[in-house]
C-alpha positions in Angstrom: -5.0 23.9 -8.5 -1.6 24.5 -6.8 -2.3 22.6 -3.4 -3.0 19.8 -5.8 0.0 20.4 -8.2 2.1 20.2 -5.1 0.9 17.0 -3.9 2.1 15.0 -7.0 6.1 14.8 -6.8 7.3 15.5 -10.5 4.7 18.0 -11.4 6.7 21.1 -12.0 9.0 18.5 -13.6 6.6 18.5 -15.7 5.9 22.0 -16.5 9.4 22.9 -17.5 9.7 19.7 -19.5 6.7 21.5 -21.4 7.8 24.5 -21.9 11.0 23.8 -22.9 9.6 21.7 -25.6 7.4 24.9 -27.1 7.0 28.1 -25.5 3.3 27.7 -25.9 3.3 26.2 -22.5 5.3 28.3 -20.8 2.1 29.6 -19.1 0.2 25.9 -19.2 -2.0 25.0 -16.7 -1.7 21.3 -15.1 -5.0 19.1 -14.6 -4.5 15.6 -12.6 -6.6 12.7 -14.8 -8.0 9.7 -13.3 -5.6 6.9 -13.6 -6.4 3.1 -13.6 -4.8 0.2 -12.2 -1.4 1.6 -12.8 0.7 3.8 -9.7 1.9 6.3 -12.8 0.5 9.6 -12.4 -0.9 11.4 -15.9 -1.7 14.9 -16.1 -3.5 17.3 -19.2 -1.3 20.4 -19.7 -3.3 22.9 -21.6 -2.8 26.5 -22.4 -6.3 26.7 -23.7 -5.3 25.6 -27.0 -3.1 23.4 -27.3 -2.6 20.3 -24.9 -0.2 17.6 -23.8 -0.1 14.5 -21.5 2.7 14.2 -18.9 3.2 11.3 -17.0 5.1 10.9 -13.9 6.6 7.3 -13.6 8.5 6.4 -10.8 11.7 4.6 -12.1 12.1 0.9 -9.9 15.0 -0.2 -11.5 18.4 1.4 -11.5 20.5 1.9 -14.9 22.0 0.3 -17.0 19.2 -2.6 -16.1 16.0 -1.9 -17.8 13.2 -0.6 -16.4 9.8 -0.1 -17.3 10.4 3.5 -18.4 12.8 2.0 -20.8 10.3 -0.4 -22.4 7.9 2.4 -22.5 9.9 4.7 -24.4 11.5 2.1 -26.9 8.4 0.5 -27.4 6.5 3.5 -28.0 9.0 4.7 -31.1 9.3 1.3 -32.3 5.4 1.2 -33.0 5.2 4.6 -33.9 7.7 4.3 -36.6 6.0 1.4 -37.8 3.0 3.4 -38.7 0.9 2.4 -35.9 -1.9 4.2 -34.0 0.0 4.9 -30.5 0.7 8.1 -29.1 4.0 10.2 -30.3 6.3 10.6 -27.3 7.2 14.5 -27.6 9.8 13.9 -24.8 11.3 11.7 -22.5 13.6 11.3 -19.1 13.4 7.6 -18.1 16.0 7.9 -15.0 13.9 10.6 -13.6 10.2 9.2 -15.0 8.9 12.1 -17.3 7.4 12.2 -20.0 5.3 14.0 -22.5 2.8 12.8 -24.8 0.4 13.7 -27.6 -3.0 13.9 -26.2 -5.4 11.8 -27.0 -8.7 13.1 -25.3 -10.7 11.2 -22.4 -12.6 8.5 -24.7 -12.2 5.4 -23.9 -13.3 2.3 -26.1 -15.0 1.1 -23.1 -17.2 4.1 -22.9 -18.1 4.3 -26.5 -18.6 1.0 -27.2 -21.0 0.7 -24.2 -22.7 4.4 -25.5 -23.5 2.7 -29.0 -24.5 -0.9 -28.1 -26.5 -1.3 -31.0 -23.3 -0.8 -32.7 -21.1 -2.9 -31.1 -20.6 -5.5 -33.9 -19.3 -2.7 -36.3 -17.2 -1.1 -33.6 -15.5 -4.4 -32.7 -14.9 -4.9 -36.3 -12.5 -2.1 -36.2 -10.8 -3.0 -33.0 -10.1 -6.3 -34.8 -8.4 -4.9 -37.8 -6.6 -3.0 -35.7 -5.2 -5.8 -33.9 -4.5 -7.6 -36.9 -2.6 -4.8 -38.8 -0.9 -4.1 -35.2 0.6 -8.0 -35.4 1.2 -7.8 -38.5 3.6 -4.8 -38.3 4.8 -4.7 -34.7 7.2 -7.4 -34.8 9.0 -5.9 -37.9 12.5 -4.8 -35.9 11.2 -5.9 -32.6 13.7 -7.1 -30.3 14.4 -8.4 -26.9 16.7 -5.4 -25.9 13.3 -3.7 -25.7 11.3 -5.5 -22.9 12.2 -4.9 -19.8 11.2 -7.7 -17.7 11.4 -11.0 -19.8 10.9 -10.8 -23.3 9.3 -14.0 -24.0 5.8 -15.6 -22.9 7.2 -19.0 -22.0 5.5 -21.6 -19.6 8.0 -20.5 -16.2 6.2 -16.9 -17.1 2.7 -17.9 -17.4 3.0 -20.0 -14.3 4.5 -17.4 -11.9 2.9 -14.0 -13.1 -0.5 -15.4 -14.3 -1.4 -18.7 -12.4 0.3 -18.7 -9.4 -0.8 -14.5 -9.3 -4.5 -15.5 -9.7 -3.9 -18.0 -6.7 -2.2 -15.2 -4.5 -3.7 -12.4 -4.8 -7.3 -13.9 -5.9 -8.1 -17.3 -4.3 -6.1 -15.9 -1.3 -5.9 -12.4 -1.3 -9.4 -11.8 -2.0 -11.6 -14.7 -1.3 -9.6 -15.7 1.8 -9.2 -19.5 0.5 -5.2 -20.2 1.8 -4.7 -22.5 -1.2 -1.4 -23.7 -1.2 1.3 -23.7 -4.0 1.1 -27.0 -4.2 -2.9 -28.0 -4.3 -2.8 -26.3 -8.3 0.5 -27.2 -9.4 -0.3 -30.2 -11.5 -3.2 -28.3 -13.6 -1.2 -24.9 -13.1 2.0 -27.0 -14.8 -0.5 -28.4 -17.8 -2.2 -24.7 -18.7 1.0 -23.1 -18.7 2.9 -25.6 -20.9 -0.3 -25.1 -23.4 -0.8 -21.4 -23.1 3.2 -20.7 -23.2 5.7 -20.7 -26.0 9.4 -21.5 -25.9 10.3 -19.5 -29.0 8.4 -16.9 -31.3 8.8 -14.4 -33.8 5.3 -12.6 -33.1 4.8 -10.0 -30.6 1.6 -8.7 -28.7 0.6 -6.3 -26.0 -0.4 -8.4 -22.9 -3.0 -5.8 -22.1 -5.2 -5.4 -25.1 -8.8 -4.9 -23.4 -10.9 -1.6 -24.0 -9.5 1.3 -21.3 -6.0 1.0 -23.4 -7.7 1.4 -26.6 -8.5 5.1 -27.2 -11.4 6.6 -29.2 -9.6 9.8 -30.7 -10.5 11.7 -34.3 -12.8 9.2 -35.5 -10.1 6.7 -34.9 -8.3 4.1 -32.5 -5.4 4.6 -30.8 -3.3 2.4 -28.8 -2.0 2.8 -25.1 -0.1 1.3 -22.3 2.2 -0.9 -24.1 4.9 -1.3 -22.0 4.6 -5.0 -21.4 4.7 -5.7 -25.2 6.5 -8.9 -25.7 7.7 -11.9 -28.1 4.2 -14.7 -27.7 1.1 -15.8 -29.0 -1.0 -12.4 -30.8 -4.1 -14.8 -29.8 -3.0 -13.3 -26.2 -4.6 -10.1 -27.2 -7.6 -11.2 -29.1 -8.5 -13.6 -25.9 -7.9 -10.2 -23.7 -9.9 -8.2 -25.8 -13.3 -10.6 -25.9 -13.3 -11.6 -22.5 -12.8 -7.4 -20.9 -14.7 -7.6 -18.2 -15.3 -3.7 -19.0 -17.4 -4.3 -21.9 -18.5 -7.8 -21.2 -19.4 -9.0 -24.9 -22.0 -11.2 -25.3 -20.9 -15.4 -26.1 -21.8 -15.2 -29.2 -20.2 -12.0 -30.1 -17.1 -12.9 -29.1 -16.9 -16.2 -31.2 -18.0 -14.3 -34.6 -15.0 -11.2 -33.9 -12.7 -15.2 -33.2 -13.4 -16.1 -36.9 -12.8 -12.4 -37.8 -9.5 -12.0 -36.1 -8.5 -15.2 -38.2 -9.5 -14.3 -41.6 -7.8 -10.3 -41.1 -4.9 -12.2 -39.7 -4.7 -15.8 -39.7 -1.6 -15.6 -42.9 0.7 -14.1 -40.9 0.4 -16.4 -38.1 2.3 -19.2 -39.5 0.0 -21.8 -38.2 -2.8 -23.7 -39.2 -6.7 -22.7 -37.9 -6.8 -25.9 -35.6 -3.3 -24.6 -33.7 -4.3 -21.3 -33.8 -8.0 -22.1 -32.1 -5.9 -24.6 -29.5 -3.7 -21.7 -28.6 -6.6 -19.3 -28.2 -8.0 -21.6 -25.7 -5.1 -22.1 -23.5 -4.2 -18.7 -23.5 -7.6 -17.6 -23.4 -8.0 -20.0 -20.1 -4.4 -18.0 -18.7 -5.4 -14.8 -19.3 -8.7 -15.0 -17.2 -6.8 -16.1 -14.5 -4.5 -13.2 -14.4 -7.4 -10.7 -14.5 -9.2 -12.1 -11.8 -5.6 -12.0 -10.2 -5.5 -8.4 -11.1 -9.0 -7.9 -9.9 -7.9 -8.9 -6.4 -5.1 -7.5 -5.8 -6.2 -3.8 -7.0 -9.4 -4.3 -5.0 -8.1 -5.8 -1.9 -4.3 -5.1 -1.2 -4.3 -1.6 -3.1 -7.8 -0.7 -1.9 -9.5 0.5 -5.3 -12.9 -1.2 -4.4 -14.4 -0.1 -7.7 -12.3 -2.7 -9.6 -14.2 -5.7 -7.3 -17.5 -5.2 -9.8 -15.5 -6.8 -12.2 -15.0 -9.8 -10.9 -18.7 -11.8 -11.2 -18.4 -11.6 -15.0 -14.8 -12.9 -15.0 -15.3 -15.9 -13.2 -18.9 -16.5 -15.1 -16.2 -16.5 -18.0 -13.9 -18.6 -16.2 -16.6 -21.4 -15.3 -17.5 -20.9 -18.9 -14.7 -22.0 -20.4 -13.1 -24.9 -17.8 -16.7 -26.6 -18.9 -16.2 -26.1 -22.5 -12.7 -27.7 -22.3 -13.6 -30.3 -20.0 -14.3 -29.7 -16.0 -11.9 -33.4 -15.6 -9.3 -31.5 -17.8 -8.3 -29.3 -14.7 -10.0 -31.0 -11.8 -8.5 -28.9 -8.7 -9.3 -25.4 -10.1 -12.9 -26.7 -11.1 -13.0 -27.2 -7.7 -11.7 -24.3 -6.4 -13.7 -22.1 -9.2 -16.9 -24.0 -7.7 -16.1 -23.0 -4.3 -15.8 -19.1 -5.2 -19.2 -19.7 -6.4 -20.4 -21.0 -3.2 -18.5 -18.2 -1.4 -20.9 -15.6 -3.0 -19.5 -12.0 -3.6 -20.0 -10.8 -0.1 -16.7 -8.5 -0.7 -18.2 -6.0 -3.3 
């Protein structure tokens, strides 16, 4: 375990950081875990009994801007002391990108939702009234000191870090099609104007799909929330239905829709129409930016394993573009129609 402790920079970091928060640790073992699409190291620290999560995040930006390690530490207290189901962060260094959290076990929703399939209704009932109570509280206090990027979903957003990432790092990166800014811009301009907002007072996580959602004493917990931000909540619900990783069935996801609206649909200050319109765009956006995400992990980063992924998530795509009208966004119906013909020769 040392050779391997020694490879990851920050580790011993880590180990003090531990056992200077309870001397129960002072003799804690550390245990790499399998990350995910993220470059942040986690670890288990365990003394046999009792256990922690350290995670070793490299800070990007220098203070006094904000950096990601900022928005995951303010975040994370901000939803905890609203009474909501995220891990407690025991202790913190953002400059030097340690930290220490409660652990939450291994379980993933994905897993357990895919190990009780017969159950999967009931399961995703409770994901949804999660989601709902998490809108419903999150924005309490919220502010826009706490994101550290941009801290509002507006159109200039969606377009550069959903649409024109699917077209980089998808269409180009990993189908090898050299479309150019300009051959999407017009139906690139229209989603974003739909799926974006120019001013809200509702938050949601951006990543609300089932690896960030933890099984944990006969509960849910919530991770990764670092890119929480003032938009449409129907951002998460859209995330959540179309996860590749669990791949719901149609029908499913349209009966947890109509869910989601009656645990939440008050709080939303809009009327059902809106709120269905809204789901749609951003519903439309988000595919985008995981197919985006797809192809860049599996083709510039080299984790092949998230290339599976990507036959269900342009099925989805293809889905919806015919629902709303294949003359709506005539160049990407194009362009989705020539992935098809491309095959999936790279998985």
């Amino acid at each position: 375990m040392t050779s391997t402790i020694s490879r990851h920079s920050g580790a011993r970091d880590l180990l003090a950081a531990a056992a200077a928060l309870s001397s129960s640790f002072e003799n804690a073992k550390l245990f790499p875990l399998c990350g995910d699409g993220s470059d942040r190291k986690f670890f288990r620290i365990s003394n046999g009994s009792r256990s922690l999560v350290g995670l070793i995040s490299p800070r990007r930006v220098a203070a006094p801007l904000a950096d990601e390690n900022d928005s995951y530490l303010n975040i994370g207290n901000h939803l905890y002391s609203k009474g909501l189901p995220v891990p407690r962060i025991l202790y913190a260094d953002t400059d030097a990108g340690i930290f220490l959290l409660e652990d939450l076990g291994d379980l993933h929703l994905q897993r357990f939702a895919l190990s009780h399939a017969p159950r999967m209704e009931s399961i995703y009932a409770h994901v949804i009234r999660m989601l709902a109570s998490f809108h419903r509280k999150a924005a309490q206090g919220f502010e826009q000191r706490l994101c550290f990027d941009s801290p509002l979903y507006d159109p200039a957003f969606v377009y550069e870090r959903e649409l024109e990432y699917f077209r980089k790092a998808f269409l180009n990166g990993c189908l090898g099609l050299d479309t150019a800014p300009e051959e999407l811009s017009a139906d690139f301009e229209a989603i974003a104007r739909e799926a974006g907002v120019t001013e809200s007072s509702l938050v949601f996580h951006r990543d609300f799909q089932s690896r960030n959602i933890m099984v944990w004493r006969a509960g849910l917990r919530l991770i990764d929330f670092q890119g929480m931000r003032f938009g449409p909540p129907a951002y998460d619900l859209a995330s959540l239905l179309i996860d590749p990783y669990v791949k719901l069935p149609d029908r499913l996801q349209e009966r947890l829709l109509y869910l989601y609206w009656s645990a939440a649909g008050h709080v939303l200050g809009v009327s059902k129409t809106v709120f269905l319109q809204k789901f749609a765009a951003v519903r439309l956006a988000r595919n985008l930016q995981i197919l985006g995400a797809y192809g860049f992990l599996g083709v510039a980063k080299g984790k092949k394993q998230f290339l599976q992924y990507i036959p269900f998530a342009l099925r989805q795509l293809s889905l919806h573009l015919a629902r709303v009208g294949r003359q709506r966004f005539p160049r990407l119906t194009g362009l989705v129609d020539a992935a098809y013909r491309r095959g999936f020769d790279f998985l």
